[in-house]
Steps between C-alpha positions, in 0.01 A plus 500: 500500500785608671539222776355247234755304270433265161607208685209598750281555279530138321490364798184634659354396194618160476392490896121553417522266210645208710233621779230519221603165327509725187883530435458522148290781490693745780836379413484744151340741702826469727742539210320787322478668843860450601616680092266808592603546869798445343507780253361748684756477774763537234310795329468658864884451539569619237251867531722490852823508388501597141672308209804414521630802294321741749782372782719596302450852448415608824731696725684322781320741779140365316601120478595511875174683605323249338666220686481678822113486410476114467451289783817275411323172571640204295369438186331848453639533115476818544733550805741250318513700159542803654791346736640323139531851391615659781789224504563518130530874548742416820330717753463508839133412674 
């Protein structure tokens, strides 16, 4: 699931409906799809990173090891909380 996004999800499903000529049945398929893929990539962000409150409390040394360790693509949320913190906290990558 990590290359595949909600949107994609819906999509692919609404793509074999119109294929299909049964919209109506894939296209809640699609949408149920999409909230799961959905959730789980949050819950997975979220086992990555920590809550919120866990950024917090860890040691500048830690939150910049942790950075080091993400690939820094755009949009990884987990690259871009840990750089929010790191430029809350005002330190240097």
């Amino acid at each position: 699931m990590k290359l595949l996004s909600p949107m994609a999800v819906f999509l692919l499903c609404g793509f074999i409906g119109i294929v299909t000529h049964r919209l109506g049945l894939w296209l809640p398929f699609g949408i149920i799809g999409a909230i799961i893929v959905a959730g789980a990539q949050t819950r997975r962000f979220l086992d990555e990173v920590g809550a919120p409150n866990a950024l917090a409390t860890m040691a500048d040394a830690d939150l910049l090891r942790a950075y080091q360790r993400t690939d820094g693509v755009p949009g990884n949320r987990a690259a871009d909380a840990l750089l929010a913190e790191i430029e809350r906290r005002g330190l240097d990558v």
